[in-house]
N, C-alpha and C positions, 0 to 999 in steps of 0.2 A: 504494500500500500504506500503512495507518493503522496505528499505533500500537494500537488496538483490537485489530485481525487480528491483527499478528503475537502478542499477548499468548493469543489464545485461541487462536493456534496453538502454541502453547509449552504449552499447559493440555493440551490436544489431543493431543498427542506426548509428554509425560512421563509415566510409569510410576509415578510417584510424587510426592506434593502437592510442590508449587514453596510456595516461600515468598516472599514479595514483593523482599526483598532478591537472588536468584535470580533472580527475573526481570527485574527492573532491570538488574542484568547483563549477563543474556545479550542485551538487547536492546542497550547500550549498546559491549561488547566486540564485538557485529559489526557495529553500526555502523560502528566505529572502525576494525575489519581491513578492510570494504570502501574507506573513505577510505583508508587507506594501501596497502593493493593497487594504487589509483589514484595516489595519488602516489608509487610507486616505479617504475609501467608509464610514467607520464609524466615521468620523473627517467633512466629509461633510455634514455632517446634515440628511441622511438618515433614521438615529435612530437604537437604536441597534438594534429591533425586524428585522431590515430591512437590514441589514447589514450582509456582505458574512460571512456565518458559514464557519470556517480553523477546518479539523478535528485535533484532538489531536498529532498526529504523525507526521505535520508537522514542528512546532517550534523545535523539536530535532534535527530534519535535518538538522537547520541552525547551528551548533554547530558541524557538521562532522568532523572527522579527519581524516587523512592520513592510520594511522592505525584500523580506523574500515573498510576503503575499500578495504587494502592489505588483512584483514582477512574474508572480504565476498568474497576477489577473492579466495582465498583459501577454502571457505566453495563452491563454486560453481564449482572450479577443484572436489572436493570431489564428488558433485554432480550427477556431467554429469559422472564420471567413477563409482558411485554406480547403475545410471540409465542406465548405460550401451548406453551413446547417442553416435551417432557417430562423436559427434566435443568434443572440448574442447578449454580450452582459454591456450594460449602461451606468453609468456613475450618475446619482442622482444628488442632490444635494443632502439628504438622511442619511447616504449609502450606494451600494452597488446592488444590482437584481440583473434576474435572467429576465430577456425580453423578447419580444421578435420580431425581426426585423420590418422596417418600415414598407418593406414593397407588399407586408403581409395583410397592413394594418385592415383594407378593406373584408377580410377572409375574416378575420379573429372578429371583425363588432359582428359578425351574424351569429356570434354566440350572446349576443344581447343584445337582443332587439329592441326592448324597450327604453334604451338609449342612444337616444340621436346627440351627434357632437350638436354645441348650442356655441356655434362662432360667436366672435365679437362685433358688433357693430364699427365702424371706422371712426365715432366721434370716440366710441368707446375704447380703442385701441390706442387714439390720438393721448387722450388721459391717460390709460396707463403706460404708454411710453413716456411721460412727463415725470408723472411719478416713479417709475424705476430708474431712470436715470438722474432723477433730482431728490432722491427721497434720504432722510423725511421734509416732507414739502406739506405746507401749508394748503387748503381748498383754494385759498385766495392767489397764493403761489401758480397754482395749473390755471386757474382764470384772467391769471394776468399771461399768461403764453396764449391760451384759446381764444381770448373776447369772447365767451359765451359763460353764464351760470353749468357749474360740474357737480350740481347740487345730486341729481340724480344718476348719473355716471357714476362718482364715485357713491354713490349708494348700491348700485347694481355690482361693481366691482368687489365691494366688503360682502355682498350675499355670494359672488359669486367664489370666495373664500381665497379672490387673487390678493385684494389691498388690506391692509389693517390698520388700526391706530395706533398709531406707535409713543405717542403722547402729547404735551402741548408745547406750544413756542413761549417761549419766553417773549410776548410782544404784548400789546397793550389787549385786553379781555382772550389772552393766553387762550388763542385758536387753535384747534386739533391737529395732528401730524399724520403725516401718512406714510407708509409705505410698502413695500409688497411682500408677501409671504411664500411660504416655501412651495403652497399649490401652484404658484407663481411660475417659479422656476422647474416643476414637472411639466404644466403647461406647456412648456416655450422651448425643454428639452435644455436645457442649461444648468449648470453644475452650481455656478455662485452671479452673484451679479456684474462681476468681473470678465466673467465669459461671454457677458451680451456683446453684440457685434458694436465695434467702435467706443466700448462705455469710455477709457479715457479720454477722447479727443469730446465725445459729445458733453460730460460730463464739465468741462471747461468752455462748452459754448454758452458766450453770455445770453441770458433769457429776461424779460423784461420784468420786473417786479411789480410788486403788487399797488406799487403807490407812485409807478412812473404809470402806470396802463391810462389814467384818463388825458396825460399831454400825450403819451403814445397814438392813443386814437385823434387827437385831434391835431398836432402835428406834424404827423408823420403815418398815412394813413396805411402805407405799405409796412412798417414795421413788422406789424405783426406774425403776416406772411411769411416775411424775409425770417423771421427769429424760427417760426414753427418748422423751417425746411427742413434742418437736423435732426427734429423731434420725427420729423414723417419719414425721411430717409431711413431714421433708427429702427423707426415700427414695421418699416417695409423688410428692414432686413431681420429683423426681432419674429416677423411673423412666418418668416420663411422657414426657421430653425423649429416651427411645432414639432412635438414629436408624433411619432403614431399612436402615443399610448394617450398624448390629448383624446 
């Protein structure tokens, strides 16, 4: 038995993404109970001849590291796309899990029918690329990039379990914060925020505030447009990356 197997038997069996620290673990802590099962059966008087044979390959195991399991996950992405299987494993932001692959995803929802994917509206997308790349951001924050009330957007976005409050601004009647949670980032197939397409360059584009937006609108009526292009380019390429398991 190799350290490979038992990892994509642990992949295989949990219900929910393992995260690399997790599976070090749990490879390492049974190691360690089989070795000491053996040396307590052979501490009690059974005699060695009598005493549980631990094949060679387990005492390694208790001495696991982190980075030999990041590079067996990496040798078994290798794997499943040289064997041509049709899953593979995805790093998610909780964790790692088996999945399968994207060209499959229309086969796998006719085992649930009763749910239809519920895309995002565009004004709706527009807000939450505001918010993931400026977050924690203010309601008034994303209204001063839109020109429009995001009263109901980000209302639909907190139901939809993508945005959350994240607390309040330190500004005068101490307004709510937002930002986006980890449904977020399964959504959209992304590991951390850092992953989204362009986040440093966009993340330094200057956006108008919430107390320039009414000289915005009235001298300078293209502003606004000009500011949102980054936000739209972002969500163009943000919507690209869904995964199949959206």
């Amino acid at each position: 038995m190799e350290l490979i197997s038992i990892v994509e038997a642990l992949l295989f069996a949990s219900q929910e993404p393992l995260g690399v620290p997790q599976m070090c673990a749990a490879v390492k802590e049974t190691a360690k109970d089989i070795l000491q099962s053996a040396a307590e059966s052979a501490a009690g008087g059974e005699g060695a001849l009598e005493s549980p044979q631990i094949p060679e390959w387990v005492a390694p195991l208790a001495e696991t590291t982190e980075e030999q399991v990041r590079a067996i996950l990496d040798e078994l992405i290798a794997r499943y796309e040289a064997e041509k299987h049709a899953f593979t494993l995805v790093e998610r932001a909780n964790g790692w899990r088996i999945a399968a692959r994207g060209e499959y995803a229309e086969w796998c929802r006719a085992l649930y029918p009763g749910k239809k994917i519920q895309r995002l509206s565009q004004p709706a997308l527009e807000t939450l690329a505001i918010i993931a790349y400026r977050q924690p951001i203010t309601k008034a924050g994303v209204e001063a990039v839109r020109g429009v009330s995001v009263d109901a957007m980000v209302q639909m976005l907190i139901d939809r379990g993508l945005v959350k409050i994240e607390g309040r601004a330190d500004l005068p009647g101490r307004p709510l914060l937002y930002g986006t949670t980890e449904a977020f980032l399964d959504y959209f197939g992304v590991r951390s925020l850092d992953d989204m397409p362009n986040a440093s360059e966009l993340r330094r584009v200057k956006l108008p505030a919430a107390d320039e937006q009414a000289a915005a609108n009235s001298e300078q009526p293209h502003e606004q447009q000009l500011s949102l292009a980054p936000v739209a380019a972002a969500e163009e390429a943000v919507s690209e990356t869904v995964s199949a398991e959206a």
